[in-house]
N, C-alpha and C positions, 0 to 999 in steps of 0.2 A: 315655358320657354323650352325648344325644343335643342339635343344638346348640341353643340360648332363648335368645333377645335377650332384653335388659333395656334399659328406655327412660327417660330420666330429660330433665327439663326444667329450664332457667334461663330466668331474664327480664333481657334486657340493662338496665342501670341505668345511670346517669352517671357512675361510676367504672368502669365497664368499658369508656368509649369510648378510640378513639383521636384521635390529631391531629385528624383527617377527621371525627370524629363517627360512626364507627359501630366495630362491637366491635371493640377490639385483639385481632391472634391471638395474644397469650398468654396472652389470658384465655381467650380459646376452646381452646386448648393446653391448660390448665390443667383447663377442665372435660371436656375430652377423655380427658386421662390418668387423672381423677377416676373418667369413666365406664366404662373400661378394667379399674381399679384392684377397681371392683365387681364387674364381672365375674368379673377371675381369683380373689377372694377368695369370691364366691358358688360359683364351683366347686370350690374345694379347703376350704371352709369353716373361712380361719385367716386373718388377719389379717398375717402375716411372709411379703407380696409386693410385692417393689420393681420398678418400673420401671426397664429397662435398655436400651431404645431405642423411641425414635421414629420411626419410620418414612415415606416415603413420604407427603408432606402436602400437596393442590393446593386452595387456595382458588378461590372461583369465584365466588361471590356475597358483595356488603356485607352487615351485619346493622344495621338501625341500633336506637337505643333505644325500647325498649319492646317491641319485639317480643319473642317465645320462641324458644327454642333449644331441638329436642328432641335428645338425643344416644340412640342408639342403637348399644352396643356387644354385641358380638356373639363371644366366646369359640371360635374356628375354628381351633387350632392346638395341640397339647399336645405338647411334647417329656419329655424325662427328667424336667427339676427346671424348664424355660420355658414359658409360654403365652404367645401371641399373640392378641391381639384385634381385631377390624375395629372400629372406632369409624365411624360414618355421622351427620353433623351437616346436620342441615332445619330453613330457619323453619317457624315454624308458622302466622305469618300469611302469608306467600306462599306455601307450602310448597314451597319454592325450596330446592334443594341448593348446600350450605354451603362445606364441606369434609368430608373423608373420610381415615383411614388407618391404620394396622397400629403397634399398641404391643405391644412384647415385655415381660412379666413373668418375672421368678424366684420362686421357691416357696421361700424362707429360714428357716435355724433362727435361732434367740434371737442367732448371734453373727455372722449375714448369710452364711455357709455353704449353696450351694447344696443343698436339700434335693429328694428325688425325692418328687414328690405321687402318683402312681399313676392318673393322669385321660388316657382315652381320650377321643378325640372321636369321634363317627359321625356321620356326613352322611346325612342322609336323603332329601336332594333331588338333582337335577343342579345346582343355583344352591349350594347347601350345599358341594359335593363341589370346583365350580370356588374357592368361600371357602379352602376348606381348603387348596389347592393353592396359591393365591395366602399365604396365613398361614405356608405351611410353609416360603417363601424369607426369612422374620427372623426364624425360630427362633433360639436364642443357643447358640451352641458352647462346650459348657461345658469348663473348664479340667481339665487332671488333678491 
């Protein structure tokens, strides 16, 4: 499977702020994991994938209300039955980098049984190949 971002947008609103007035990062978490969550489901095309870690998370810039959020996650890691996704968050009216970082999924049956999905990743680029490398240190080791 060759790697394709999927890019998806929120608009901060007044419920999403924080103390400060600009977005709480666990709404930003939230729609992080979200964008993640579509990833590893677009590439195994089944809906019984949980998140099982978070990885790796440096904010950098405020967001405040009204501006967009674009989240682009980016499926860079396939093990047995885990995927890892790079998730990369930019406003879209500055287009200022947000935060950024590495969500592990599992590929589960009906009863949360890690299942094996059969998805190769191929990197096509050298920027692809360094994602991969970086995706492949929170793979999740799966139990026997």
């Amino acid at each position: 499977m060759k790697i394709q971002p999927i890019t998806l947008r929120h608009i901060v609103m007044g419920q999403d702020l924080n103390h400060h007035g600009t977005l709480y990062a666990g709404r930003c978490v939230e729609w992080m994991v979200e964008a993640g969550l579509i990833a590893a489901c677009d590439a195994t095309r089944r809906n019984h994938i949980v998140c099982v870690h978070i990885n790796d998370l440096s904010f950098r810039t405020p967001v405040h209300k009204g501006d967009q959020v674009e989240y682009t996650s980016t499926l860079c890691y396939a093990g047995r039955s885990s995927l890892v996704v790079y998730v990369r968050v930019e406003s879209v009216m500055t287009g200022g980098f947000v935060v950024d970082g590495f969500f592990t999924y599992v590929n589960v049956t009906d009863d949360g049984a890690p299942l094996t999905h059969g998805i190769v990743v191929e990197a096509t680029t050298d920027e692809e190949t360094k994602l991969m490398e970086l995706g492949s240190r929170f793979a999740t080791k799966q139990r026997p």
